[in-house]
C-alpha positions in Angstrom: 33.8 129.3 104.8 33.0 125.8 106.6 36.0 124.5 103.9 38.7 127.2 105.6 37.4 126.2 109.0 38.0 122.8 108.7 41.4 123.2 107.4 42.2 125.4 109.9 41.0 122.7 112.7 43.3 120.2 110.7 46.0 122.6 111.1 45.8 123.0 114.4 45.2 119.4 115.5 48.5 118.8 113.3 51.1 122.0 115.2 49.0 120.2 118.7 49.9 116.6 117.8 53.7 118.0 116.6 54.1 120.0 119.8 53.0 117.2 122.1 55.4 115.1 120.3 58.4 117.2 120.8 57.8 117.6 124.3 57.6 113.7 124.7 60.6 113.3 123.0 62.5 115.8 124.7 60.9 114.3 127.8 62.3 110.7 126.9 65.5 112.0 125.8 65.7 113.4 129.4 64.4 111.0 131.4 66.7 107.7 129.8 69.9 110.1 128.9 71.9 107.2 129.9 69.9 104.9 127.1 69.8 107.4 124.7 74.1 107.3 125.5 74.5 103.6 124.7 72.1 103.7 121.8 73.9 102.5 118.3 72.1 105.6 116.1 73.6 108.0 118.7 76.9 109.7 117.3 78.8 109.3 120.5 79.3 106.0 119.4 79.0 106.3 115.5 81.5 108.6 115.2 85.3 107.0 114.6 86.8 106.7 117.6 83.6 106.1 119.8 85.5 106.3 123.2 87.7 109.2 122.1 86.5 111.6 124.8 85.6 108.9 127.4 87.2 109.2 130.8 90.0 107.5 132.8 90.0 104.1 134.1 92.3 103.1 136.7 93.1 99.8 138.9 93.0 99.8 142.4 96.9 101.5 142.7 96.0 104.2 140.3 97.3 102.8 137.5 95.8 104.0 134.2 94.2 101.1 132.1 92.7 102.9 129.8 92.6 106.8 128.8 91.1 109.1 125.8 93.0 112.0 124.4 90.0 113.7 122.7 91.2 111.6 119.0 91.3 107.9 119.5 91.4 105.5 123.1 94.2 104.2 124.4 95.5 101.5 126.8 98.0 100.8 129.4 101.7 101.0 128.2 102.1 97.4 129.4 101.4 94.5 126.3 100.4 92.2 129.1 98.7 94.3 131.1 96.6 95.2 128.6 95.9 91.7 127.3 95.5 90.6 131.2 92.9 93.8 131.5 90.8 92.5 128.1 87.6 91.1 129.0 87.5 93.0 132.6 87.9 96.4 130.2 86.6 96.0 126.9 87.9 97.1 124.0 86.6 100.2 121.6 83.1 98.1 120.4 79.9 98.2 122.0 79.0 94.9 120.7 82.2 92.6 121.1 82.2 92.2 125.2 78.8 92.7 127.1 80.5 91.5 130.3 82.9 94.5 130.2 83.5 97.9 131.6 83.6 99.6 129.4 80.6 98.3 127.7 78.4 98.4 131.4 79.7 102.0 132.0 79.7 103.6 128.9 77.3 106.1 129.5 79.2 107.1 132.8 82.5 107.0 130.7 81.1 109.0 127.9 79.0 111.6 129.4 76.1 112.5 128.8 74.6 116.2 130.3 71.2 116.9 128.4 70.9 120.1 129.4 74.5 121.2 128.7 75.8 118.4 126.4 73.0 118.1 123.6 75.1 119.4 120.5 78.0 120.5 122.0 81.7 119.9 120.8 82.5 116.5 122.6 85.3 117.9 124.8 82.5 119.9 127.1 80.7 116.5 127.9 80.6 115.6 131.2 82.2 112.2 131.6 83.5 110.4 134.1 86.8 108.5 135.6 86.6 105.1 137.1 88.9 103.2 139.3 88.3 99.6 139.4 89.4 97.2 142.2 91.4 95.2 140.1 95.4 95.3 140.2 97.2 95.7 137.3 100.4 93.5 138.5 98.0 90.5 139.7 96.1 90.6 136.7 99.2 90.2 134.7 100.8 87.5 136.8 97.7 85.5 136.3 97.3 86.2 132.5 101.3 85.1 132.0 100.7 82.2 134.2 98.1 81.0 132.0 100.3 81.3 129.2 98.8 79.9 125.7 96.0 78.3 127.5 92.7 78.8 127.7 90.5 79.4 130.9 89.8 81.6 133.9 91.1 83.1 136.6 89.2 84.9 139.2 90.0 86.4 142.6 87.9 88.2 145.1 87.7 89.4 148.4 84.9 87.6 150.4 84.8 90.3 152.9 84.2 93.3 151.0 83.4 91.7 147.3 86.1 93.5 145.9 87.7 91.6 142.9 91.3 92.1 142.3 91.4 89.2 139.9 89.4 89.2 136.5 91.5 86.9 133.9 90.1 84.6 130.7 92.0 83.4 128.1 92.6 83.9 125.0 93.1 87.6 124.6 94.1 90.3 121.8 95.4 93.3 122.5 92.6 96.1 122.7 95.4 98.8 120.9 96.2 96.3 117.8 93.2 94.4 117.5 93.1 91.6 114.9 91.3 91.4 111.5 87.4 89.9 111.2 88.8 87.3 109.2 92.1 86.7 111.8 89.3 86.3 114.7 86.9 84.1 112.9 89.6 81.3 111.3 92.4 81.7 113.9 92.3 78.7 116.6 94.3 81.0 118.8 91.5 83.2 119.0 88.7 80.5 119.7 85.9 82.3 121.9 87.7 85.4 122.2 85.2 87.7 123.3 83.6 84.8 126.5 84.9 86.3 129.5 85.2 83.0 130.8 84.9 83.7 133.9 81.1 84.0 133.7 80.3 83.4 130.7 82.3 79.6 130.7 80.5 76.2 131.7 82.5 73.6 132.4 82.3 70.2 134.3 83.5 71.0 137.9 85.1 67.6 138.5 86.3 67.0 142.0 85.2 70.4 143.5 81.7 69.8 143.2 82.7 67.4 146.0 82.2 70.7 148.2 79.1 70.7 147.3 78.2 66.6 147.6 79.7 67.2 151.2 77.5 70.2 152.3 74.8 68.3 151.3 75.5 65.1 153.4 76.3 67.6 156.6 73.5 69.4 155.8 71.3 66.2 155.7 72.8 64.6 158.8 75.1 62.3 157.6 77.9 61.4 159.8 81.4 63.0 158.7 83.3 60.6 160.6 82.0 57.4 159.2 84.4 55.2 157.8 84.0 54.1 154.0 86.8 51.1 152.8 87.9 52.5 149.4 89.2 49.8 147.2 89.7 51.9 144.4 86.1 51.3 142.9 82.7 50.4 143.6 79.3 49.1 142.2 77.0 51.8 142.2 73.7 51.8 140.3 74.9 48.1 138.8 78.3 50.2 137.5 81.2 51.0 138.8 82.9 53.8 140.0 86.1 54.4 140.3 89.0 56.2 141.9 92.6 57.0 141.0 94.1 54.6 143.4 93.0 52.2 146.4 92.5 54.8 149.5 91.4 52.4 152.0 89.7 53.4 155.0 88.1 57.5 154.6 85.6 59.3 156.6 84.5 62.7 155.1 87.9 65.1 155.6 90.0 61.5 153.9 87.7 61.9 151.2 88.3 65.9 150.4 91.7 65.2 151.5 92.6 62.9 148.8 89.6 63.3 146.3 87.8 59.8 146.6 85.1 59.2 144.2 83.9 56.0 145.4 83.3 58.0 148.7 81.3 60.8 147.4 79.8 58.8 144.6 78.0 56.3 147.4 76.9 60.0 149.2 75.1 61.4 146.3 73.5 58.3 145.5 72.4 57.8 149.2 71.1 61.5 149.5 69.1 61.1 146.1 68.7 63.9 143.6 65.9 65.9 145.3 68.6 66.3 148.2 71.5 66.9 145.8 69.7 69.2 143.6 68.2 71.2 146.0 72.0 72.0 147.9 73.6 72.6 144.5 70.7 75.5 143.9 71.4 76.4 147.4 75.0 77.1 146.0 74.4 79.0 143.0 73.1 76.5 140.5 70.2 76.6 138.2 70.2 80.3 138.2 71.8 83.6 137.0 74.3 85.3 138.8 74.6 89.5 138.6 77.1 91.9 139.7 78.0 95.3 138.9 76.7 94.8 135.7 78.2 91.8 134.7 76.4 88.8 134.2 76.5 85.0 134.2 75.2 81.8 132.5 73.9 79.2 134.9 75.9 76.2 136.5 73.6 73.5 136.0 73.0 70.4 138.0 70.2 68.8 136.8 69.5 64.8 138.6 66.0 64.7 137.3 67.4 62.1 134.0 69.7 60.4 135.9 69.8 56.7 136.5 71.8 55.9 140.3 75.2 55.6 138.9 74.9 58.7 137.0 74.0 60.7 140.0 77.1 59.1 141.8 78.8 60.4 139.0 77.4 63.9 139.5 78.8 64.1 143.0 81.8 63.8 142.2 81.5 67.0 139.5 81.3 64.6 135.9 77.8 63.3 134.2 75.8 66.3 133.2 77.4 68.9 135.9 78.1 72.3 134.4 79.9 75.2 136.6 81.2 78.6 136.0 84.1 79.5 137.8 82.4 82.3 139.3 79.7 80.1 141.0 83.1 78.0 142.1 84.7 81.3 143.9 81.9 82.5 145.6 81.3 78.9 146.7 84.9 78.8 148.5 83.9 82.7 149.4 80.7 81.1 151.8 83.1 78.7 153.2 85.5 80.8 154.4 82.7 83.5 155.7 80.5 81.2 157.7 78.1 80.2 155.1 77.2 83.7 153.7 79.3 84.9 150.4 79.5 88.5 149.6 78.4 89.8 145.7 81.9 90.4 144.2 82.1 94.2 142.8 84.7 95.6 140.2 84.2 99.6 140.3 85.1 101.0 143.5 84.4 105.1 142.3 83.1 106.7 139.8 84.7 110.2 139.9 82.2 113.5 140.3 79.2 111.3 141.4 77.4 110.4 144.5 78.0 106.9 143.7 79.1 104.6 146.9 79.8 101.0 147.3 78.3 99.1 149.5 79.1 95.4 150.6 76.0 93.0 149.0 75.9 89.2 150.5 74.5 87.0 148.3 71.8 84.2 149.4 72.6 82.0 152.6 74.5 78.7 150.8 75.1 76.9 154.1 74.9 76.8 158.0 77.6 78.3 160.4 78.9 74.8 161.2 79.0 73.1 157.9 80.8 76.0 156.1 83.5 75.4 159.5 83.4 71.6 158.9 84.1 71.9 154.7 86.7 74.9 155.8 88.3 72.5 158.0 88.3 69.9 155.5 90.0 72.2 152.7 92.4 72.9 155.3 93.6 69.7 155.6 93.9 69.0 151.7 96.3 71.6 152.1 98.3 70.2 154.7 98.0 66.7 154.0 98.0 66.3 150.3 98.7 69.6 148.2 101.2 70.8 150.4 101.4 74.8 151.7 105.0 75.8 150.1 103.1 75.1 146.7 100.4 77.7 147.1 102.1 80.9 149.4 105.0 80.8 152.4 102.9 84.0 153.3 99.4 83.0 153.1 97.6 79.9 154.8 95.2 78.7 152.1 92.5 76.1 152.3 91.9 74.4 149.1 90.5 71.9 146.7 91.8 70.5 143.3 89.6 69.4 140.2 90.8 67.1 137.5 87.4 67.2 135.4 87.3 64.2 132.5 85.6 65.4 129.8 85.1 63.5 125.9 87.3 65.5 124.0 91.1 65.5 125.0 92.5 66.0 128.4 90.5 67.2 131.5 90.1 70.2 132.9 92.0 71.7 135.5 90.5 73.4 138.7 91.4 75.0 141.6 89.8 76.6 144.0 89.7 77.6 147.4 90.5 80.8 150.0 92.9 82.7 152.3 92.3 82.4 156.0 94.4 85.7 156.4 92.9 88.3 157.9 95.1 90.6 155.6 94.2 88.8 152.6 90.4 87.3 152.9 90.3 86.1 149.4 88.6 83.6 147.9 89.3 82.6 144.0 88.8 79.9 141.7 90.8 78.6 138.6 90.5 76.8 135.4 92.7 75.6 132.6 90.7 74.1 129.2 92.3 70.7 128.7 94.5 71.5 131.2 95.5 67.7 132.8 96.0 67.6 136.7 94.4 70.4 138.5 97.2 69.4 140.9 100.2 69.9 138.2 98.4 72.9 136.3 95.9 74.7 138.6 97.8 75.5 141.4 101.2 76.8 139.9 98.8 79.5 138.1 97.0 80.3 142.0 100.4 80.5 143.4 101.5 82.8 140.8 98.8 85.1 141.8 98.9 84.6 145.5 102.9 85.6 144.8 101.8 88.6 143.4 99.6 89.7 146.1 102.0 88.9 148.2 103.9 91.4 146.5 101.4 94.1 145.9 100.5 93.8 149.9 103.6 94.4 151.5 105.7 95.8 148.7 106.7 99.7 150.0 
């Protein structure tokens, strides 16, 4: 008798214990859907075709980028368009690009209803359009501009955060996507799947003069002060050296035509407690996040250096490592009075009470020196890169980068905003190897700004 009792208690402890784990389960299941949605056991995304019922996504015009017709995904008609669109997008994997759409939405994009949706056919789930900020056109005058090279261009609106400009090179096309082996061997295809844009360190060369600059205003040194460029200097028992003799320079000569003696003498004089702590005023050192999406860290690090290598790090070279993200929103505080907006690539998610709201990053700089450094891109501009080359529309403040690095030609930067009130945008581009950022960075900003241009007042 005590024998059937205890078996009985067994029993009962067991279809307890069984219960209690159902209803946890069924609890979890609930409370993390969206988890459960981007999980690599779940057959949403086991099954062939794993976006094949996933919703639209448009650009900011309405223009579908990608679309599902219940048996496989599909992509924008356009060949360029689609390989401009890559790394913004995605393609069909949920392992391939992290800092993608596709991948950061996927359980909005999908669907996933527990109540309703648990076992059903796939065409009752319950997913969801998105329309994205990006344009279609701009992205693919920036990817054909790039051509065959690789790098990054990105362009955003430093009012609102919106980007309109998400481009790195290389690409494949998301519809005829290349073998393993084709990826792995293929130089064409070198780091692929890096959306450069956050995701790429390089050495900033002459645009990290913006920061060396904010950090001598912000530290009281005297912008009109005259420094005698003779084309080099002794610095930390080295030399630095310039491109050609300048002459006489105060601070806006310097920007103006990019003298490294000028800013290498700054950085030295300010020290690297001074210079460090404006770089991580200005986005290095640490993690950037938006929408999703996120970033490796620039790095400036003067903690190692002897005095001529922290000359050298003012002017963007030694150990210096940006992405061109942390260069955008850099130009984006600039031209917004020190502030810079997070940047934001989903405007709407269709059916949902989702709303965007504008998100300013950490203060970078006071009102005055972000006007002073404004002032001083303007004047590049004007005085040395010339306006025609940029936009007859626009008036752009800007500055070039030709970073030296140890293998092959330097990279090429740009970077730099609109002062339009119809076109606040603030963007940033680099070319791999690229040469002049002079020659090579600016034809590929132009070709966007030409395209905006276009998109703006095109009716």
């Amino acid at each position: 008798m005590n024998m059937i009792k205890k078996r009985s208690n067994i029993i009962l402890v067991l279809v307890i214990a069984f219960f209690a784990g159902l209803i946890y389960h069924t609890v979890n299941i609930f409370m993390n859907a969206d988890k459960w949605v981007l999980n690599s056991l779940n057959w949403h995304l086991t099954a062939a075709g794993n976006l094949d019922c996933a919703g639209t996504i448009y650009d900011c015009n309405g223009e579908v980028l990608a679309y599902s017709n219940g048996i496989e995904r599909f992509y924008n008609d356009d060949e360029s368009i689609r390989k401009a669109c890559f790394h913004v997008i995605g393609d069909d994997s949920t392992v391939n690009l992290n800092n993608s759409v596709q991948n950061i939405y996927r359980s909005e994009l999908i669907g996933y209803n527990y109540l309703f949706s648990f076992g059903m056919p796939k065409n009752l789930r319950n997913g969801k359009d998105l329309r994205l900020t990006i344009d279609a056109n701009v992205q693919k005058a920036a990817y054909e501009a790039m051509g065959d090279r690789k790098g990054a261009v990105f362009f955003y609106n430093y009012k609102t955060g919106a980007v309109i400009c998400m481009v790195s090179t290389p690409v494949y096309d998301p519809e005829d996507v290349p073998e393993k082996s084709d990826i792995d061997n293929d130089e064409q295809y070198e780091g692929v799947y890096l959306n450069r844009v956050v995701s790429g360190r390089y050495a900033p060369g002459s645009t990290f003069k913006l920061i060396t600059a904010a950090a001598g205003l912000e530290n009281g040194i005297d912008e009109k002060k005259i420094y005698q460029c003779k084309g080099h200097d002794k610095v930390g028992g080295e030399d630095i050296t310039c491109e050609f003799t300048m002459g006489n320079v105060d601070m806006t000569g310097a920007i103006v035509y990019s003298c490294n003696c000028y800013f290498g003498n700054l950085a030295a004089e300010l020290g690297g407690f001074a210079m460090t702590k404006q770089a991580e005023k200005m986005g290095f050192n640490q993690v950037i996040r938006f929408d999703g999406f996120e970033s490796v860290k620039s790095v400036y690090d003067a903690s190692d250096l002897n005095e001529n290598e922290l000359a050298w790090s003012g002017v963007g070279q030694a150990n210096v490592l940006e992405t061109p993200l942390n260069v955008a929103m850099i130009s984006a505080a600039i031209a917004n009075d020190g502030v810079p907006v997070m940047p934001y690539v989903v405007q709407n998610v269709s059916d949902s009470d989702f709303e965007r709201e504008t998100a300013y990053a950490d203060k970078m700089l006071t009102e005055q020196t972000a006007r002073k450094l404004a002032d001083m891109m303007d004047s590049a501009v004007q005085q040395n890169y010339q306006k025609w080359r940029f936009s007859n529309t626009f008036d752009v403040c800007a500055k070039t980068g030709t970073a030296e690095v140890g293998d092959g030609l330097p990279h090429a930067w740009i970077t730099g905003f609109c002062k339009n009130e119809e076109c606040p945008l603030a963007f940033a581009v680099v070319i791999e190897h690229g040469g002049s950022g002079y020659d090579n960075a600016i034809p590929v900003a132009s070709a966007v700004l030409d395209a905006v241009e276009q998109s703006l007042y095109s009716e």
